[in-house]
C-alpha positions in Angstrom: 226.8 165.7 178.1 224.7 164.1 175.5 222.0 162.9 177.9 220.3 166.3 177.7 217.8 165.3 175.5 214.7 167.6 175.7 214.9 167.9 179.2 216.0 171.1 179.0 213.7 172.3 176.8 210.7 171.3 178.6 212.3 172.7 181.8 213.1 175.6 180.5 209.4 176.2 180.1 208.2 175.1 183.8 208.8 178.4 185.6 205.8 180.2 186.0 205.2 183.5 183.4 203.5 186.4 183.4 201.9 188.5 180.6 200.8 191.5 180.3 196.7 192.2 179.9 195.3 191.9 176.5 198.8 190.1 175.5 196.2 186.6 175.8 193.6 185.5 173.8 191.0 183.2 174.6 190.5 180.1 172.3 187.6 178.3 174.4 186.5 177.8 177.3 190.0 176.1 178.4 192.6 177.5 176.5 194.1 180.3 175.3 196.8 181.8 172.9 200.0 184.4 174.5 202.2 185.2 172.1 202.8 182.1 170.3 202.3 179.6 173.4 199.1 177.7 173.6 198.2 177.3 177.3 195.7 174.8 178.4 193.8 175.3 181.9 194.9 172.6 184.0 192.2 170.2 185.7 189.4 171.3 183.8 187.3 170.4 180.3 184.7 173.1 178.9 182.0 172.7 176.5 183.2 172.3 172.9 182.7 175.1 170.6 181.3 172.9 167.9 179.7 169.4 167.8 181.6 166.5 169.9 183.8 164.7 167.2 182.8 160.5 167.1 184.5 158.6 169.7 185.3 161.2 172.3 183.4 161.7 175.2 182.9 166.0 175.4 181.7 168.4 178.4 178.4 168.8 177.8 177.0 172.8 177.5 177.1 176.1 175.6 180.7 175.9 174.3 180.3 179.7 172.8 178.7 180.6 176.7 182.1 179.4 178.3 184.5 181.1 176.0 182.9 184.1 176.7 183.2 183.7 180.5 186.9 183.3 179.9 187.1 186.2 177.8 185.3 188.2 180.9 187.5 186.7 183.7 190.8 187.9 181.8 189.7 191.4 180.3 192.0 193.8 181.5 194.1 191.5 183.7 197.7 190.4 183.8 197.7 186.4 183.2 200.2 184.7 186.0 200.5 181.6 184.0 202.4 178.1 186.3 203.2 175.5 183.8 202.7 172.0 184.8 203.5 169.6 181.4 202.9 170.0 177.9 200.0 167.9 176.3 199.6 165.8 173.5 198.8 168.5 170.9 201.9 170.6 172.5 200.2 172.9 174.9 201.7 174.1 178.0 199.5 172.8 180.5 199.1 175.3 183.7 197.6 177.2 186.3 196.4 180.7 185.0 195.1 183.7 187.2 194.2 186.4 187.1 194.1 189.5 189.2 195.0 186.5 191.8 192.0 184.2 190.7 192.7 180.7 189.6 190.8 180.9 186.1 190.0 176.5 186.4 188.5 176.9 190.1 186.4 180.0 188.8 185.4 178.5 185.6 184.0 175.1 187.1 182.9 177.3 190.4 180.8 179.4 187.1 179.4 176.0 185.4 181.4 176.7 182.4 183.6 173.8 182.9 184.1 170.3 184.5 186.9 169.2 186.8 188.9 166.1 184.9 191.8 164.6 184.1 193.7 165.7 187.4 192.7 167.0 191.0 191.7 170.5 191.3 192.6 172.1 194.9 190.5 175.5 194.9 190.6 178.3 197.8 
């Protein structure tokens, strides 16, 4: 049927993936690079990692500070990785944990990032 569209290419992304530790590098203190996705943590906005460009409003803090506690939280760990919906820029937007923690609650529960743009439901 023609009415396919890209439906089922963006579905075909939404089940949840795993990969395996050190396959993940960390960006910033929000996303991250496996492979050659780009995964953005969902319900959360870190410090930028260089000054706030005119005419957005940025998280404020030590942008460098947060991507290191990423870094930390993932060393050694096998990301679980739940899509939710790509983003503007063509991220996959998702739940990450590891070693069963959810990386948004622990980052915000750290003060390396803010909760925003959707709710964040933490254990």
């Amino acid at each position: 049927s023609s009415q396919r569209g890209d439906a089922g290419v963006i579905l075909a992304f939404l089940t949840a993936i795993s990969f395996a530790p050190g396959a993940c590098v960390v960006h910033d203190g929000d996303s991250l690079r496996c492979g050659r996705e780009r995964i953005r943590l969902a319900s959360v906005d870190a410090p930028e990692l260089g000054p706030c460009q005119r005419g957005r409003i940025c998280t404020p803090g030590d942008g460098q500070a947060s991507k290191r506690a990423l870094e930390q939280m993932i060393a050694g760990k096998a990301l679980h990785v739940e899509p939710i919906e790509r983003d503007r820029y063509g991220r996959l937007v998702a739940r990450v944990s590891a070693g069963g923690v959810d990386l948004s609650c622990r980052m915000v529960a750290g003060g390396f990032a803010v909760q925003r743009y959707r709710p964040l439901v933490c254990p």
